[in-house]
C-alpha positions, -999 to +999 in steps of 0.1 A: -314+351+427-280+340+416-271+310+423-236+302+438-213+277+419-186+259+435-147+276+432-132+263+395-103+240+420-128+221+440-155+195+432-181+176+453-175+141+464-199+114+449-226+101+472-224+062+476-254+044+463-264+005+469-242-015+488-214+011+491-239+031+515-230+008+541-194+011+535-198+048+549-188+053+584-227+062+604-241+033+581-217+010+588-229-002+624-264-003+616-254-040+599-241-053+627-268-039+650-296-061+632-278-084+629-274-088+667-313-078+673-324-110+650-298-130+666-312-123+700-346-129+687-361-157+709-365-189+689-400-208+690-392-237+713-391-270+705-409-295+728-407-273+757-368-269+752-349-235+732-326-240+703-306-224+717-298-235+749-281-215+779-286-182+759-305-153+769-317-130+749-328-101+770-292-102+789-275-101+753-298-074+747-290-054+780-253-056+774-252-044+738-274-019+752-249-010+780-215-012+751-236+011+725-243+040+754-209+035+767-191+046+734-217+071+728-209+084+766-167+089+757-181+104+722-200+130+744-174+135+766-151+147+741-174+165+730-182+180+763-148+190+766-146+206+734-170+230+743-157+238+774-127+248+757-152+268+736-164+286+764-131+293+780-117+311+747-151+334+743-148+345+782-151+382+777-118+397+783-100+366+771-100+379+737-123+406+734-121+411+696-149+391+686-161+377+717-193+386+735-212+383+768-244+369+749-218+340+731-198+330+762-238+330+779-246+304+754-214+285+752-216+281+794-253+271+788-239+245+757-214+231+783-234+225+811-259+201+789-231+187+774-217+174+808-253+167+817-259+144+788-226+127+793-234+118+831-266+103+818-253+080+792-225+067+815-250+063+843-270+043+817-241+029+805-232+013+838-271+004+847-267-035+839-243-033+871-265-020+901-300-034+887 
């Protein structure tokens, strides 16, 4: 089996290593996220009294919870709409060149869990308000 080598104009990028793995864009929140979960840590208390006084950490926890599903909720949604787009252009008969019924099936099928998981991560999104 042959094995298929790049075109002579293009190279691959470098993968970061070490530190500069966190400088990349998915890697780059999971700092901040431990560093929120140990800082919401409870504390051992001291004489009957916390450390920390007047802080929670299960309603820090609950609202980072809440601001983490309700960016991943307008992330879905674009994404959601995306693929309705995707489904309106391989509607048979909208452009019947390439398009089939078995694609625009799956694309319908694509959009409806799209919108479905979108619902659910705002409805959790918004949970810390009717608890």
């Amino acid at each position: 089996m042959a094995s298929v080598s790049p075109p002579a104009g293009s190279t691959q990028p470098a993968l970061p290593t070490g530190p500069a793995v966190f400088k990349t864009v998915p890697y780059a929140f999971i700092l901040p996220e431990i560093v929120s979960m140990l800082n919401s840590l409870p504390t051992a208390p001291n004489n009957g009294s916390s450390s920390r006084a007047g802080f929670d950490p299960c309603r820090s926890l609950v609202l980072q919870d809440s601001l983490y599903h309700g960016a991943t909720a307008i992330l879905y949604m674009s994404a959601a709409v995306l693929q309705a787009n995707a489904t309106i252009i391989s509607e048979p008969g909208y452009n019947s060149v390439l398009n089939s019924l078995l694609h625009y099936q799956l694309n319908c099928a694509a959009t409806f869990f799209a919108f479905l998981t979108t619902f659910l991560y705002i409805l959790h999104a918004f949970s810390i308000y009717y608890q």
